[in-house]
C-alpha positions, -999 to +999 in steps of 0.1 A: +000+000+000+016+031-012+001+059+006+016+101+004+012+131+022+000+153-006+013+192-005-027+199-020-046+195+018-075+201-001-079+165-011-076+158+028-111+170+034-126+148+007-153+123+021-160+088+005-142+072-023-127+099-051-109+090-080-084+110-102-080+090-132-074+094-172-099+075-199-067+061-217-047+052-189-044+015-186-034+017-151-065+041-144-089+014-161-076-017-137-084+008-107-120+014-127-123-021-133-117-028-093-142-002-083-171-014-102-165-056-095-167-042-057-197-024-062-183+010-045-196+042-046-168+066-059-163+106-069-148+111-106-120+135-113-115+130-149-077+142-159-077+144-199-038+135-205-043+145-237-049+181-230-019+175-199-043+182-173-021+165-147+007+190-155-005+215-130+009+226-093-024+215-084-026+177-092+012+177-085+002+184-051-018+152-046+005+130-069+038+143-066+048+122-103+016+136-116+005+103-126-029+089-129-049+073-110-049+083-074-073+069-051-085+099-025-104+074+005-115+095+033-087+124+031-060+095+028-045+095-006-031+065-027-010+060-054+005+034-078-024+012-091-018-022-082-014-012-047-047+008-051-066-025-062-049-047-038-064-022-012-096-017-021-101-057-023-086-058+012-103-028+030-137-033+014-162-060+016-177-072-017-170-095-041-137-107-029-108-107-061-082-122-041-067-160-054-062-190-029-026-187-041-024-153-028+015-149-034+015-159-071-014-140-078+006-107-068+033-119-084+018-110-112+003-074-101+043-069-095+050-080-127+026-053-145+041-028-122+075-038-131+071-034-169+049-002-169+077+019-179+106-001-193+075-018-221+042-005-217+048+030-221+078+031-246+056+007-266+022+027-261+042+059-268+063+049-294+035+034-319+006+057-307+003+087-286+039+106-288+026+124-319-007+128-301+002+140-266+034+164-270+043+192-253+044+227-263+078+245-246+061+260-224+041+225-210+073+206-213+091+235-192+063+234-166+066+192-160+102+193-165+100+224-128+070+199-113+088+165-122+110+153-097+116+116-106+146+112-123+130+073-144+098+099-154+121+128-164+145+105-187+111+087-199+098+117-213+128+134-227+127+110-251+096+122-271+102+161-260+103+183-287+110+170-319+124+137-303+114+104-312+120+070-293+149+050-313+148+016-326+164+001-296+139+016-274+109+000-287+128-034-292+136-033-259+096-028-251+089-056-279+111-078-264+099-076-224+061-076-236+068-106-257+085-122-227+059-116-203+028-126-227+048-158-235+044-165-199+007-156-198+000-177-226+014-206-210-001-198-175-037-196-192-032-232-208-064-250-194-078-220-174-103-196-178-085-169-157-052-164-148-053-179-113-075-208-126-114-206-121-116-175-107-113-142-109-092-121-100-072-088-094-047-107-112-067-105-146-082-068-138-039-058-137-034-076-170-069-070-184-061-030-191-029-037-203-035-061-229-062-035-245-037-007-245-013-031-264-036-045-285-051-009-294-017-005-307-014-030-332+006-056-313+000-090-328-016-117-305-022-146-334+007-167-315-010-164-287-045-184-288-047-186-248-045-151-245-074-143-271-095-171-256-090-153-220-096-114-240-132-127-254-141-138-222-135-106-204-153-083-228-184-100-219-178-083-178-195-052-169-167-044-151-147-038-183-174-026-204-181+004-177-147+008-164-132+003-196-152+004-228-173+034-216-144+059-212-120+044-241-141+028-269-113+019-290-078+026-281-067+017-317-083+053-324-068+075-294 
């Protein structure tokens, strides 16, 4: 559980469940996704990334990376999505989206976490959204003042200005997503989910991520597990409201 003392108080007085997120952020949509298979009640603080609503002293003030999503819960604020889900499933009762093997199941909420920004977002940037999201001067002057972490800084210098992400970069991203849906493939061999029969927050981290990558044009025709396991989700509510409703079709961002 990763929980900040934000410079913002204002947040502090918030009552009930708020939620700062962004509609094509895959990390907001497994925090969505959580929400909504536990039934909770939650305030929406829509961020558009695209129009770098999160690069303000204000929202730097309650997430001090200026990342979404953050989970406001009674005045206490969270950050980091896979610790957010992991604590709403613990904290509230509900549907419960925990795994009898709870170790390997957040082994693989780690494992998204770990690859967010050496693969996801290289590969998400690099084939999609660089073009789409960059900064004028005077917005890439403002996040380079707000931005204090040095792996967010060096992340972003790479599509700043005229800039582009080389060839290594995104075969670096090829290579770890490869990798890691290699090992989802084989873990979804004779399951329905990827803890077995049920589940769990282990497919609502994964669940987000393969759209994003998909919507990008990443090829999925050696893996038959994996699109067995994607048509089975799409017929949730929980990804048709948390996901669906606030990013249609990422292939069109």
């Amino acid at each position: 559980m990763v929980v900040i003392s934000p410079t913002n108080k204002s947040v502090e007085a918030f009552e009930g469940l708020h939620l700062y997120h962004g509609a094509i952020s895959n990390c907001s949509m497994r925090v969505r996704m959580t929400l909504i298979e536990k039934g909770l009640d939650w305030t929406s603080h829509h961020i558009d990334l695209k129009k770098k609503e999160n690069i303000t002293d204000e929202y730097f003030g309650i997430n001090p990376k200026g990342l979404v999503p953050t989970l406001v819960d009674n005045g206490v604020v969270h950050v980091e999505s896979n610790d957010i889900i992991d604590y709403l499933d613990e904290t509230y009762p509900g549907p419960s989206l925990r795994a009898e093997n709870n170790a390997e199941m957040m082994e693989w909420l780690h494992l998204a976490a770990a690859i967010h920004v050496p693969a996801c977002k290289p590969y998400v940037y690099a084939t999609k959204i660089a073009k789409k999201i960059q900064k004028t001067a005077q917005e890439q002057e403002k996040y380079d003042a707000l931005q204090k972490n040095d792996e967010l800084k060096s992340f972003h210098s790479k599509h700043a200005g005229s800039a582009r992400f080389s060839t290594s970069d995104l075969e670096k991203a090829k290579a770890i997503l490869g990798a890691c849906f290699t090992k989802l493939e084989v873990t979804l061999e004779g399951r329905d989910w990827i803890m077995g029969d049920r589940f769990t927050l282990a497919d609502i981290s994964w669940i987000p991520l393969f759209f994003v990558i998909d919507g990008c044009g990443y090829s999925f025709e050696a893996f038959p597990n994996i699109k067995r396991w994607a048509a089975a989700f799409k017929n949730k509510e929980s990804y048709r409201t948390g996901v669906l409703k606030w990013c249609p079709d990422f292939s069109k961002v």
